[in-house]
N, C-alpha and C positions, 0 to 999 in steps of 0.2 A: 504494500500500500504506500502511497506518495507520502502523506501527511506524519506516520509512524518515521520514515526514512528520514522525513524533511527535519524532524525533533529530533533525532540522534545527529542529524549533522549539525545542529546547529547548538546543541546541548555539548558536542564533541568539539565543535570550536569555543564554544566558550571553555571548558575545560582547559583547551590548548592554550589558551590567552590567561586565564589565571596562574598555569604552570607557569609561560613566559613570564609573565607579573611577577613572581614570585620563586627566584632560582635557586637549586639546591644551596644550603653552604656546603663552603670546601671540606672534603671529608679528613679524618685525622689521617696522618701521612702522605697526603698528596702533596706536590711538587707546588712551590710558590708560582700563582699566575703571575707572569710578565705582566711589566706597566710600561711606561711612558706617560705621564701628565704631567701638566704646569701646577706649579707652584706658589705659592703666594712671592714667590724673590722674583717670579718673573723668569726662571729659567725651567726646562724640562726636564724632571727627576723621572731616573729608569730606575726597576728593580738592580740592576747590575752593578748600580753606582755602588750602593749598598754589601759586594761582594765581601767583601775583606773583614767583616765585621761577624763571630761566629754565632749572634743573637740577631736576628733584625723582626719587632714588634710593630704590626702593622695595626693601627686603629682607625674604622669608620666612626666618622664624628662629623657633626654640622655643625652650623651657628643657633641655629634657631632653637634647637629643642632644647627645652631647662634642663631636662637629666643630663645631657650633653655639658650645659653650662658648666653645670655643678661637681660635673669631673675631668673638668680642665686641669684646676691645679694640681690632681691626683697626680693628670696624664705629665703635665711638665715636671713632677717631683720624679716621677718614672724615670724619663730620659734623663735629669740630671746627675739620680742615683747611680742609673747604670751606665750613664755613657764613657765614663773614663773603666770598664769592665768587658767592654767587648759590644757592647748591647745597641744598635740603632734604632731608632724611633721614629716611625711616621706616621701622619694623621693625612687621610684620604674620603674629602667630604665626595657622599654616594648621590645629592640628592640633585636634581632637575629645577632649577629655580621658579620655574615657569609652573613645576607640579604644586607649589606651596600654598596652599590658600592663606589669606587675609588673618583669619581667625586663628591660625596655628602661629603668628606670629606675637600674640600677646607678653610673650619672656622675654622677646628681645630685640635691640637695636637696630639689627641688620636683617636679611634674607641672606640667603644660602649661594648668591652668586660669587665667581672667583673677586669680583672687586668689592662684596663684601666680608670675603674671608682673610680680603689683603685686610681690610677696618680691623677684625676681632683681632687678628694676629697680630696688628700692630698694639691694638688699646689693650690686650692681657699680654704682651710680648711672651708669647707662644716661639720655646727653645728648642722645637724640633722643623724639621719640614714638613707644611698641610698644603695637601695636594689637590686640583678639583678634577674630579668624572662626571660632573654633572652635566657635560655637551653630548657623550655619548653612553655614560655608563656602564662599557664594556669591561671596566674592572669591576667594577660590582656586583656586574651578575659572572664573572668567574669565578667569585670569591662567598658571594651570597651572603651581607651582613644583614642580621632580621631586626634589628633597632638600631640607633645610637646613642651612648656609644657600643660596638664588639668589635671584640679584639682578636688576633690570629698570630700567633705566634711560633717562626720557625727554626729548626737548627741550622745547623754550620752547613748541613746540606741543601739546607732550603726546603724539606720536610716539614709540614705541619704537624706540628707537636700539641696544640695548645689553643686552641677558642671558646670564646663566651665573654664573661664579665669582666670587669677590670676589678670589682672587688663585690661584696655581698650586699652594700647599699648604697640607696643613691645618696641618701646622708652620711657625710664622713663621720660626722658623731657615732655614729650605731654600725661602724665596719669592726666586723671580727674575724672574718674571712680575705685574704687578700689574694683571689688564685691568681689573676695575670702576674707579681713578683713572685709568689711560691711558684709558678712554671719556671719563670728567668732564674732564680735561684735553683732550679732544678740541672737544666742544659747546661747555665752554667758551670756547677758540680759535678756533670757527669752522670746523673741520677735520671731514673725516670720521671715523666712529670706528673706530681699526684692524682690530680682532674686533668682526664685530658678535656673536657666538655663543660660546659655549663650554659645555660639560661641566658638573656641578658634583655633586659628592660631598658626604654627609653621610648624615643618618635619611633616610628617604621622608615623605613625607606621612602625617601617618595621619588616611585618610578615617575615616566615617563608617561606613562597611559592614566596618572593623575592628573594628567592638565587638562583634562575633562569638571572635574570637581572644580580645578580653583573656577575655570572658565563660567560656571555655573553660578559660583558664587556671587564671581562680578556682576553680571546679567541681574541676580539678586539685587544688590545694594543699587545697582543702578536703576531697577524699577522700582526702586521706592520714593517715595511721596520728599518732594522739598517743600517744605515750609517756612515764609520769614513773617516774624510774630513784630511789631511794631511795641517797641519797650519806650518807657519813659524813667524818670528820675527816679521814684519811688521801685521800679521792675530792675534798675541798675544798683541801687542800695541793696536789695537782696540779691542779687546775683552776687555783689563783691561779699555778701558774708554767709556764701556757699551753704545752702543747709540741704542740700541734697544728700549729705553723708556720706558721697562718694569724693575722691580725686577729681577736681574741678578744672581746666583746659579753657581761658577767656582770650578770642585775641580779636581787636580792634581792626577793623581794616577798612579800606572804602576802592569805590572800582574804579577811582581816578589815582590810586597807588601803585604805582608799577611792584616794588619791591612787596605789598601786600600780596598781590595775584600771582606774585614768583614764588610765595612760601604759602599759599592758602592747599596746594593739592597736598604739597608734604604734611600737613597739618589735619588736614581730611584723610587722609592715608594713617596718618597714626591713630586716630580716633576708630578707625575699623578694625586695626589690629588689636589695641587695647577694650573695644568696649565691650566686650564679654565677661570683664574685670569689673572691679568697683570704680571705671572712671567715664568720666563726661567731659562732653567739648562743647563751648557754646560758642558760634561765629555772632559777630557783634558791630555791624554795617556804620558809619560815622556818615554816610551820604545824609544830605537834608533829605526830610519826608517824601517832599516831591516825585525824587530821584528811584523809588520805588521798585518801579520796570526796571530800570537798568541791574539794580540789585539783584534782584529776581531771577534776570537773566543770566545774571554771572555765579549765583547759588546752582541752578539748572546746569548748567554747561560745566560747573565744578563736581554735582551728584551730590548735591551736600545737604545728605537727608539726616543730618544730626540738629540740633534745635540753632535757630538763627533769627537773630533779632535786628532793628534795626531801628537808630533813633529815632523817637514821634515829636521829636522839640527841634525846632530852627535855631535854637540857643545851645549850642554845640557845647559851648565852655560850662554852662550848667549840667548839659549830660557829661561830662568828662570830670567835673567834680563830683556829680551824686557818684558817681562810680569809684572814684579817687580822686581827694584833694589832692594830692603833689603831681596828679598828672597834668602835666603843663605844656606837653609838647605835642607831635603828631602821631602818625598809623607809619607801619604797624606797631602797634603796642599788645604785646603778649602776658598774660599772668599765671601761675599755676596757683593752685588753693586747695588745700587741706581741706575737709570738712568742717566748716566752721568759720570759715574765711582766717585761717591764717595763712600769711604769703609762702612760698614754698620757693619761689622762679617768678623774674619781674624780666621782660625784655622790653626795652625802645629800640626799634630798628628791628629788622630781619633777626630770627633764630635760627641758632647752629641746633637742628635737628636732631643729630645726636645726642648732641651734650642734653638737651631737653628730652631726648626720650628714654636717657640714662638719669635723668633727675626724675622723670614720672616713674619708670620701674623699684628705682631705691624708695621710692615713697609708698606706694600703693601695700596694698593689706598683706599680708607674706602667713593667712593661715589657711590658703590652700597649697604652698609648696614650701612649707617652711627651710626658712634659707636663701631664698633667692632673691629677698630683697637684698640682704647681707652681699650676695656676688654682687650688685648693681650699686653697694657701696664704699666696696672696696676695690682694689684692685692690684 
């Protein structure tokens, strides 16, 4: 029968496409997959470089995943433990930047591109070489990493001895198990390696055949509703003593500001990544009343369906004081707020985007991932 035949093929390719999606890891003993990739230094790192060295520790890790984040410093105590002992170190982000939705990016500063791998590795100066495969991801699915971060570690043959976790949690507080340095401590000895295998927790991978999802997302946020609510003095006095409870995001701007409209998408762009969190952005139009449409239209053509106001008074210097007496000057003017309107981040002029979205993460509430504001304030 047609209909029976036509569901086994089509039940058979999907099957084939989630195998593809999802490729073996490397099994213990097999031969290290060749590489070739660029590196954050800007030159192309091969497996072979790596020869002479009788340990080489290879780690899939990204930017964006907090568990990732949060065993950075493990990873660089790693390499610097063992690098005068034989031991090479490298870090080879698996993921498709293009595959990352919006919403997976709430922990952090960057995405997962090589030019923002070159950012993290410069702002936590990361002492090993971190590699990207995210153009083609042909090492990644030779090597098969099922989170980040895992780890793969081989002998002086280039035998895999050794994959899974870098230690038992993703809190350093609560590690009682450290199997990635109990393998290297092992090779290096001479000794078998206790686990050859374990488990490992973190993001997934994101192939290639996820840029369906993020694609969808966007379509999402972009069909949603813009709204600009006309505030006056009294609607700016609550606004500056923030009682929404959450991390509060105000920035002034008008559509006769060049330097506003240059920093208005980064700033709509943060607020998508972060609002699944405890925080809020209000855009906050300085145009007179009149000027309405024009607003309207540049909210629209931004997608900025977060809450957006825009002065109801022709007495610009009254709306700029009910907001803030000492503000005295022009757009754009940015503020962050605590719950409660204390100030947190005050900008005149254009914001350095990072530095502001490394001041919202050290801020924001840290009791769904305890710890990760602590990384966002130290470094």
């Amino acid at each position: 029968p047609v209909m029976p035949t036509l569901l086994a093929l089509v039940l058979t390719a999907a099957s084939l496409f989630a195998a593809a999606d999802e490729p073996p890891t490397l099994a213990i003993g097999s031969p290290a997959p060749d590489f070739a990739l660029p590196g954050v230094d800007g030159k192309i790192h091969r497996l072979s470089d790596y020869s002479s060295y009788p340990v080489l520790v290879i780690v899939f890790t990204c930017n964006h995943c907090p568990t990732a984040q949060l065993y950075e410093n493990r990873i660089k105590q790693i390499a610097a433990d063992y690098r005068g002992k034989g031991v090479a170190l490298v870090a080879i982000s698996p993921n498709d930047p293009a595959a990352v939705r919006l919403n997976e990016l709430g922990y952090t500063d960057v995405s997962d591109s090589l030019e923002d791998m070159k950012i993290r590795a410069a702002y936590r100066k990361f002492n090993f070489p971190y590699l990207y495969d995210g153009e083609t991801q042909s090492v990644a699915r030779a090597y098969g990493p099922k989170a980040t971060p895992h780890v793969f570690i081989f002998d002086r043959e280039r035998k895999l001895r050794y994959e899974g976790r870098v230690d038992n949690s993703q809190r350093e507080s609560l590690v009682k198990v450290r199997d990635a340095r109990n393998a290297i401590d092992a090779l290096l000895e001479g000794r078998p390696v206790p686990v050859e295998h374990t488990g490992v927790f973190g993001c997934s991978t994101k192939w290639k055949s996820k840029q369906a999802s993020r694609e969808q997302e966007l379509k999402k946020i972009e069909a949603e509703p813009v709204v600009l609510e006309m505030a006056g003095a009294e609607e700016l006095k609550k606004l500056r003593s923030n009682p929404t409870g959450k991390l509060l995001l105000v920035n002034f701007w008008a559509t006769w500001c060049g330097p506003c409209i240059s920093e208005l998408p980064d700033l709509i762009t943060t607020h998508r990544m972060y609002r699944g969190r405890d925080f809020d952005f209000v855009t906050v139009s300085t145009n007179l009343p009149d000027e309405r449409a024009g607003v309207q239209k540049v909210l629209e053509k931004l997608h900025s369906s977060g809450r957006n106001l825009q002065f109801a008074s022709t007495d610009t210097y009254a709306m700029q004081a009910a907001f803030d007496a000492k503000w005295e000057a022009g757009v754009p003017y940015t503020v962050l707020l605590a719950p409660g309107g204390k100030l947190l981040y005050q900008k005149q002029g254009e914001v350095d985007i990072l530095e502001l979205r490394r001041i919202i993460l050290g801020n924001l509430p840290d009791d769904d991932y305890i710890g990760h504001s602590a990384y966002w304030r130290t470094k």
